[in-house]
C-alpha positions as CSV (number, residue, x, y, z in Angstrom):
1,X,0.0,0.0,0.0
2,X,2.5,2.4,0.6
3,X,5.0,1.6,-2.3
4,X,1.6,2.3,-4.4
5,X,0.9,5.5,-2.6
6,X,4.1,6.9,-3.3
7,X,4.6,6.2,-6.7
8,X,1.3,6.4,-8.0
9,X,-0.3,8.7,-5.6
10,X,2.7,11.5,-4.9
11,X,2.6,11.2,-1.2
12,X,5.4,12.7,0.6
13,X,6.6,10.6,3.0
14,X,5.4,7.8,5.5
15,X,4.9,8.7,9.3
16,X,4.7,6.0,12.2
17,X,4.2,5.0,15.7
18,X,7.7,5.1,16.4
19,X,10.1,7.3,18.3
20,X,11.2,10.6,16.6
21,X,15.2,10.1,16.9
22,X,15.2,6.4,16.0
23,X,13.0,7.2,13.0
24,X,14.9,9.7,12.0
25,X,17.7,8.2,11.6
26,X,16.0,5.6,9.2
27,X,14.9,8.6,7.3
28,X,18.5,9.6,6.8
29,X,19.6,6.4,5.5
30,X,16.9,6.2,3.0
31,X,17.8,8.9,1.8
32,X,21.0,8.3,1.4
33,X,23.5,6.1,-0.7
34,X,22.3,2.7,-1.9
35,X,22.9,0.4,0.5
36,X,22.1,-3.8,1.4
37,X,19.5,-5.3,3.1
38,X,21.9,-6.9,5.7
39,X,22.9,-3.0,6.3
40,X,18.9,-2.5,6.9
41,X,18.8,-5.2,9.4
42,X,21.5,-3.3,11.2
43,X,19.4,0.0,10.7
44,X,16.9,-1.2,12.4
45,X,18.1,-2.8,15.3
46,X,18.0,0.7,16.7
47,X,14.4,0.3,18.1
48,X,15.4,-1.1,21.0
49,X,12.7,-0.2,23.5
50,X,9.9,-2.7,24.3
51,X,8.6,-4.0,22.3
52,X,11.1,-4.2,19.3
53,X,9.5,-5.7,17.4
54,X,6.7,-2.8,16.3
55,X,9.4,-1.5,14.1
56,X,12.4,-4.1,14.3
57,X,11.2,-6.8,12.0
58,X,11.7,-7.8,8.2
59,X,8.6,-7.0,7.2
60,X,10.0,-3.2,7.8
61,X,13.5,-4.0,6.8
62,X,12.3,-5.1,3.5
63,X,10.1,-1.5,2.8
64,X,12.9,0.6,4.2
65,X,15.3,-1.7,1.9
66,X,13.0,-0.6,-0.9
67,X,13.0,3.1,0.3
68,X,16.4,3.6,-0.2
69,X,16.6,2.0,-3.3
70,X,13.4,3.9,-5.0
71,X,14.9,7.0,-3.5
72,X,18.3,6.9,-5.5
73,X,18.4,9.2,-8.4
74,X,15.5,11.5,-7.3
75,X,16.3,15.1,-6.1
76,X,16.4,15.7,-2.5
77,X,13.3,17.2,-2.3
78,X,11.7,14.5,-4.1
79,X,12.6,11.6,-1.9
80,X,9.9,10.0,0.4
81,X,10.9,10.4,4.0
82,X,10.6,8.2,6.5
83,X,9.4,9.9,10.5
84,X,8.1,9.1,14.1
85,X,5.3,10.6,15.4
86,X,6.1,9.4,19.1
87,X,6.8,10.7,22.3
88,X,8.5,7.9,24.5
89,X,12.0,9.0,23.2
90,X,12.9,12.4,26.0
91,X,16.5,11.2,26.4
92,X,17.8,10.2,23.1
93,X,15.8,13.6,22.0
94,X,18.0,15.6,24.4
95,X,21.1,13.9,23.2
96,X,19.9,14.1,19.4
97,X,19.5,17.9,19.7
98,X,22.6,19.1,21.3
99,X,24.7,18.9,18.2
100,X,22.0,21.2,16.4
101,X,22.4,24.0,19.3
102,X,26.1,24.5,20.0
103,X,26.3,27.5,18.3
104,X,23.5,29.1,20.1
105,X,25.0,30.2,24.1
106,X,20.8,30.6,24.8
107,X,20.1,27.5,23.6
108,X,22.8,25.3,25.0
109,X,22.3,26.8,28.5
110,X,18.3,25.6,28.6
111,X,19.8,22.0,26.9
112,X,22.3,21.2,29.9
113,X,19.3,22.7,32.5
114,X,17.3,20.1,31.5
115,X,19.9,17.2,30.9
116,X,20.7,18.5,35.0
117,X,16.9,18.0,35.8
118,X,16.8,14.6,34.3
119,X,20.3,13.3,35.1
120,X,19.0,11.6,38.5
121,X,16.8,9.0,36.5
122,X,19.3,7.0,34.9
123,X,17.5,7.4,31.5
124,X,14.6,6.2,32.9
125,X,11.4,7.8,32.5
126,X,9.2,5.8,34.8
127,X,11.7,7.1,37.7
128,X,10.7,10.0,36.7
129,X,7.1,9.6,36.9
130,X,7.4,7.9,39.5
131,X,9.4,10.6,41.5
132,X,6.7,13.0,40.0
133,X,4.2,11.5,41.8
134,X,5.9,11.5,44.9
135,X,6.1,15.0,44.7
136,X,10.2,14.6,44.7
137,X,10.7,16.1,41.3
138,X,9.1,17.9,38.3
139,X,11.3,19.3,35.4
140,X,8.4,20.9,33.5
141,X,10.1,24.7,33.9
142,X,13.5,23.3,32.7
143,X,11.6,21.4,29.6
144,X,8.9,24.6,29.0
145,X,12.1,27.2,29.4
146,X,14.3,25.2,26.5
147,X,11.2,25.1,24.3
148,X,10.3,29.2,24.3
149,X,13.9,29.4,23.9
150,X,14.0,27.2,20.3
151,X,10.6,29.3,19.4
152,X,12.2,32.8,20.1
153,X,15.1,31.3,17.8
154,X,13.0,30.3,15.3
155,X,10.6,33.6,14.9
156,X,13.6,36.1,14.6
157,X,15.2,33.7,11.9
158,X,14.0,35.6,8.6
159,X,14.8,32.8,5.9
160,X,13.3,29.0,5.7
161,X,13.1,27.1,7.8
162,X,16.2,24.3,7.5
163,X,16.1,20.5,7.8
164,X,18.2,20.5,10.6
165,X,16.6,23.8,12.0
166,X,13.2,21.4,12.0
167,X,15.2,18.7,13.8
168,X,16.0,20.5,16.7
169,X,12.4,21.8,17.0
170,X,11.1,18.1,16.7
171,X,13.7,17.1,19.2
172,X,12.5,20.4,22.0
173,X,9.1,19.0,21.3
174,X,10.0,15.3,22.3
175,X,11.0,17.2,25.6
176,X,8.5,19.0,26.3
177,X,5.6,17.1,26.0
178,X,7.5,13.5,26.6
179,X,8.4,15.6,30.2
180,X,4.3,16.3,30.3
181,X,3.0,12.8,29.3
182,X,5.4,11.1,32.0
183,X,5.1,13.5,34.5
184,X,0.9,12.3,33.8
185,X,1.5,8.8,33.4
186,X,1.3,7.5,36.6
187,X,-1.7,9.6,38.0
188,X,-4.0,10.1,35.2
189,X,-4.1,7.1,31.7
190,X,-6.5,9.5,30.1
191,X,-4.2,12.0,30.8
192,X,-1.1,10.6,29.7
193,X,-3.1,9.1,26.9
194,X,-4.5,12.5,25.3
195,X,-1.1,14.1,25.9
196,X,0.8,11.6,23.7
197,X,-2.1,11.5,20.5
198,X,-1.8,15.3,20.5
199,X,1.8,15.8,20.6
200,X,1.6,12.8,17.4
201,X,-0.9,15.1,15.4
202,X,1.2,18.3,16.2
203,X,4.4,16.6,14.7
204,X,2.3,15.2,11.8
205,X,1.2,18.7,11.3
206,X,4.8,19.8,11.3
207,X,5.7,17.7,9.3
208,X,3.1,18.6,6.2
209,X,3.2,22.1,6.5
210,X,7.5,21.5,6.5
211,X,7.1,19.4,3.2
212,X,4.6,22.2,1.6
213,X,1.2,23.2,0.9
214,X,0.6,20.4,-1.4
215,X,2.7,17.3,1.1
216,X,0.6,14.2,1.8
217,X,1.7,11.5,4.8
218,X,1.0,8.0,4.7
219,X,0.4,6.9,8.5
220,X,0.9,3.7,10.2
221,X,-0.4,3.6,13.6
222,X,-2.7,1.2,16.2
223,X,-6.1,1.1,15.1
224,X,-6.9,3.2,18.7
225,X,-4.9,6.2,17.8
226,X,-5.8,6.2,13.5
227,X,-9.7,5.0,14.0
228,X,-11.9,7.8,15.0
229,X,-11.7,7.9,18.5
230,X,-15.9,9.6,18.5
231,X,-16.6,6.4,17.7
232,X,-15.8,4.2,20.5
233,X,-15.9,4.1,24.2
234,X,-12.8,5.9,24.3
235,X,-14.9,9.1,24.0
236,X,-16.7,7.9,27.2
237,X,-13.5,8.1,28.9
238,X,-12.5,11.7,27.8
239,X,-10.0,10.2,25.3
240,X,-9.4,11.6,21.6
241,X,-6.8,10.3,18.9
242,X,-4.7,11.0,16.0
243,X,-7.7,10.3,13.2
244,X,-10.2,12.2,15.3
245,X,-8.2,15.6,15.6
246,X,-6.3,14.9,11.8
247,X,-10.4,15.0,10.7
248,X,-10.8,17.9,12.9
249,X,-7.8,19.9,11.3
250,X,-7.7,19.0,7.7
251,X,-11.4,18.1,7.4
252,X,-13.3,14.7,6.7
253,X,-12.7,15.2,2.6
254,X,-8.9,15.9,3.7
255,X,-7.9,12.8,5.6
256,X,-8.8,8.9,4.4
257,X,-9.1,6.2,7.9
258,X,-8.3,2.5,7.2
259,X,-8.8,0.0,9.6
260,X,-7.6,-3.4,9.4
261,X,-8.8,-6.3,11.3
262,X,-8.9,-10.2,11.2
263,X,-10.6,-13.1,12.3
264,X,-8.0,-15.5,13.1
265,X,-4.4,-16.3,12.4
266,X,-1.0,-15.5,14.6
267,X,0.9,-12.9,15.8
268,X,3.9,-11.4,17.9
269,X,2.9,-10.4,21.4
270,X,3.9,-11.1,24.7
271,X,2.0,-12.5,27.4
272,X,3.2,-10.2,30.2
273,X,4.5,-6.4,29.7
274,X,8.3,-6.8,29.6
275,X,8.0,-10.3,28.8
276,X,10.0,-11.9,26.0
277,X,8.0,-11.8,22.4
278,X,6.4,-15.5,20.9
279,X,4.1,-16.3,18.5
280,X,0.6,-16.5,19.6
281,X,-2.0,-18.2,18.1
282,X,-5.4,-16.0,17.2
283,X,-8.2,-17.6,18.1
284,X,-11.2,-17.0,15.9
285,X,-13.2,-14.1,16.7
286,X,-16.2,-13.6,19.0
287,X,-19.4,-14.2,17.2
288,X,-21.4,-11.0,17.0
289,X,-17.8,-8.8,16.4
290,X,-17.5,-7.3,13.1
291,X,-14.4,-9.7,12.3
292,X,-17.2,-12.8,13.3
293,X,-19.8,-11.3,10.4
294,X,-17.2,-10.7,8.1
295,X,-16.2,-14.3,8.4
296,X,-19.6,-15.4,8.6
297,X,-20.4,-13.5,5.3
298,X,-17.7,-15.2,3.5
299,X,-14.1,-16.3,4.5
300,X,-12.3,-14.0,2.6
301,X,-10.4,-11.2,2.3
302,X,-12.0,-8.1,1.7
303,X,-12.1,-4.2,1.4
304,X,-15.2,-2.2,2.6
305,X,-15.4,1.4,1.9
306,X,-17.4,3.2,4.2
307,X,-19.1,5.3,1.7
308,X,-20.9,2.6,0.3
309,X,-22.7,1.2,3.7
310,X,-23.6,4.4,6.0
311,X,-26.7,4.4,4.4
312,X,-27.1,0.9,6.1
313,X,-28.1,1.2,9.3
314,X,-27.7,-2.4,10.5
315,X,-24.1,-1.8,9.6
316,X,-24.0,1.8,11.6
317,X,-24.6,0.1,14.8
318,X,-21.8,-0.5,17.3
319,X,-20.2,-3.9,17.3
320,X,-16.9,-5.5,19.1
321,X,-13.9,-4.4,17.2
322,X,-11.2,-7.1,17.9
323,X,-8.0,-5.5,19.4
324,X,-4.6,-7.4,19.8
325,X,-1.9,-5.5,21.5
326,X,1.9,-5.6,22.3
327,X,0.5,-8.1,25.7
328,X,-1.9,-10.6,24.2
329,X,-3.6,-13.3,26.1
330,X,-6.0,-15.8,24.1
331,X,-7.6,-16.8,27.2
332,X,-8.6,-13.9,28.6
333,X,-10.1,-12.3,25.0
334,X,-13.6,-12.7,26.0
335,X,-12.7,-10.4,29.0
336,X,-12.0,-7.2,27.0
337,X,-10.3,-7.4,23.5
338,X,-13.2,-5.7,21.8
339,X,-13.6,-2.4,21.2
340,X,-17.3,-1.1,20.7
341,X,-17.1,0.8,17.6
342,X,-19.4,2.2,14.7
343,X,-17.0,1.2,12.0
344,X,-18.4,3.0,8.7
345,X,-17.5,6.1,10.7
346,X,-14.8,5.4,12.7
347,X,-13.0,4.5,9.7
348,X,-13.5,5.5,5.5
349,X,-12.6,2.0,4.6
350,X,-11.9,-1.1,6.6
351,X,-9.0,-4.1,5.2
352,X,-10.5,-7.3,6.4
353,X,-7.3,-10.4,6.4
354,X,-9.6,-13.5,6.9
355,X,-6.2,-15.2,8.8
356,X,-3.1,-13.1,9.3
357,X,0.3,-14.5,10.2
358,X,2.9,-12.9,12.4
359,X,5.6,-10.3,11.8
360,X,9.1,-12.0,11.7
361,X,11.2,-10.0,14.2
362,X,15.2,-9.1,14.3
363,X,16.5,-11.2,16.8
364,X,19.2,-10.0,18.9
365,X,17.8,-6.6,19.8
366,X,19.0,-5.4,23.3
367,X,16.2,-4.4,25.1
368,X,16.7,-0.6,27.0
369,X,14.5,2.2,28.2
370,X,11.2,0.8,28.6
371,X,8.2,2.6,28.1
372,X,5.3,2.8,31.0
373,X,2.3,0.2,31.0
374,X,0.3,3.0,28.9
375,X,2.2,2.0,25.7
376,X,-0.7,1.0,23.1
377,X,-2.7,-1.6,23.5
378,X,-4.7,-2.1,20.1
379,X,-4.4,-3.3,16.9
């Protein structure tokens, strides 16, 4: 879909639910000089925060393989990119943006205040939260002073705005609001959750108004943050997401929803958060869920379109949307794997896989800097 997209459709680059500094450095070597799959492998061995294997597999290696490759040739401003849209990533985002500074005395002073405020966690964000919530720390002046600061910068510059100008924004922003979302985490999961889906649309945002007028993304996320969120229970709960506030922004005309979905099959999860990845069996889905019907209607793979059944009001009614997250256990599905959605309107089309099979991960990825229990939990 998004080889198609970008040859045949002129989109400008592909955004994910991945970490800003670890993406961007995939971004860099796709746009760079022709390289090896074996090289990708490598490449990718970078996402090293739980769970890996979101964005360390060969599935992945094999698209950014092809990135590179349909990328040679092309002037620069004509190569598809290659982003993260997350949030998780407030240390390496620190360390990424130092280099971009050094020649600004303002800039560099904020930097090492809040590398001071943060040094006592090891790296660790949870600390962090944790020590939030204990009342024995809070770094949100350091984080909000270093941000005005690259903002001031920024408004008296007079020219363009640079790549690496951008960069050093993008990685201030990773500070800011990764500082906010942690320093959340622990007290409030709505909270923490809204935090993290607006800082993703913010950075899309700055990422299509840096690319132009005309710039299109392709985005790969969860079916929680890219499926309407007004169309769930997760409004219930005070929650919004990335496809609720890209409709609200761009408009509905603007900004195309698919959501994907099986009935059985495997996939990689883990049956415990922090626990080692396996492959687990899918068990087929709940009769009555959306994945059930579509079965029951005929075991194969299909494309809906929205626009062709919201006239349908059988088909407008909420149903159990199966969701399979990063922790997955078959046994307890029943319990709470379904999300209650209206799916002609939560998404504008809907990829049904009849049986899926698992991702094939890197092996050999060492695990650091693990992300709180509020990672996502969907499909």
């Amino acid at each position: 879909m998004s080889k198609r997209l970008l040859q045949e459709k002129g989109f400008d680059f592909i955004a994910v639910e991945g970490e800003w500094a670890d993406s961007y450095r995939v971004n860099q070597y796709i746009k760079g000089e022709l390289r090896d799959s074996a090289a990708t492998v490598a490449l990718l061995r970078q996402y090293n925060r739980w769970p890996t294997w979101m964005w360390g597999n060969h599935e992945v290696a094999s698209l950014v393989t092809w990135l590179n490759k349909y990328n040679q040739g092309k002037p620069s401003a004509d190569k598809a990119g290659f982003f993260g849209l997350d949030v998780y990533c407030l240390w390496e985002s620190m360390t990424e943006l130092m280099p971009h500074i050094k020649g600004d005395q303002a800039l560099v002073k904020a930097a090492k205040q809040v590398h001071q405020c943060f040094q006592p966690f090891s790296a660790d964000a949870m600390q962090y939260a944790e020590a939030v919530a204990k009342a024995d720390a809070n770094c949100r002046a350091e984080t909000n002073r270093l941000w005005k600061a690259m903002e001031q910068q920024t408004q008296s510059a007079e020219k363009a705005k640079t790549e690496a100008q951008f960069v050093a924004e993008q990685n201030a922003l990773v500070a800011l609001n990764g500082e906010r979302y942690y320093r959340t985490a622990v007290s409030s999961n709505s909270a923490s959750w809204n935090i993290r889906d607006h800082h993703m649309m913010q950075t899309l945002k700055r990422l299509l108004d840096f690319h132009g007028p005309n710039s299109k993304a392709i985005v790969w996320q969860h079916n929680t943050h890219v499926g309407d969120a007004r169309y769930t229970n997760m409004a219930a709960a005070g929650e919004v997401n990335v496809g609720q506030l890209a409709r609200k922004e761009y408009g509905d005309e603007k900004v195309f929803i698919v959501g994907f979905g099986s009935y059985s099959g495997s996939v990689i999860a883990a049956q415990k958060w922090g626990a080692p990845m396996k492959k687990i069996e899918v068990p087929p889905a709940t009769e009555g869920s959306r994945e059930h019907l579509l079965h029951q209607l005929s075991p194969a793979d299909k494309i809906i379109l929205s626009k062709n059944i919201r006239e349908e009001k059988l088909l407008n009614r909420s149903v159990g949307h199966r969701a399979i997250g990063v922790v997955y256990n078959p046994e307890y599905e029943h319990l709470g794997n379904y999300v209650p959605s209206v799916i002609p309107k939560r998404y504008d089309a809907f990829v049904y896989i009849d049986r899926t099979n698992a991702l094939r991960p890197i092996e050999k990825i060492t695990v650091r800097n693990e992300p709180p229990d509020m990672y996502p939990w969907g499909t």
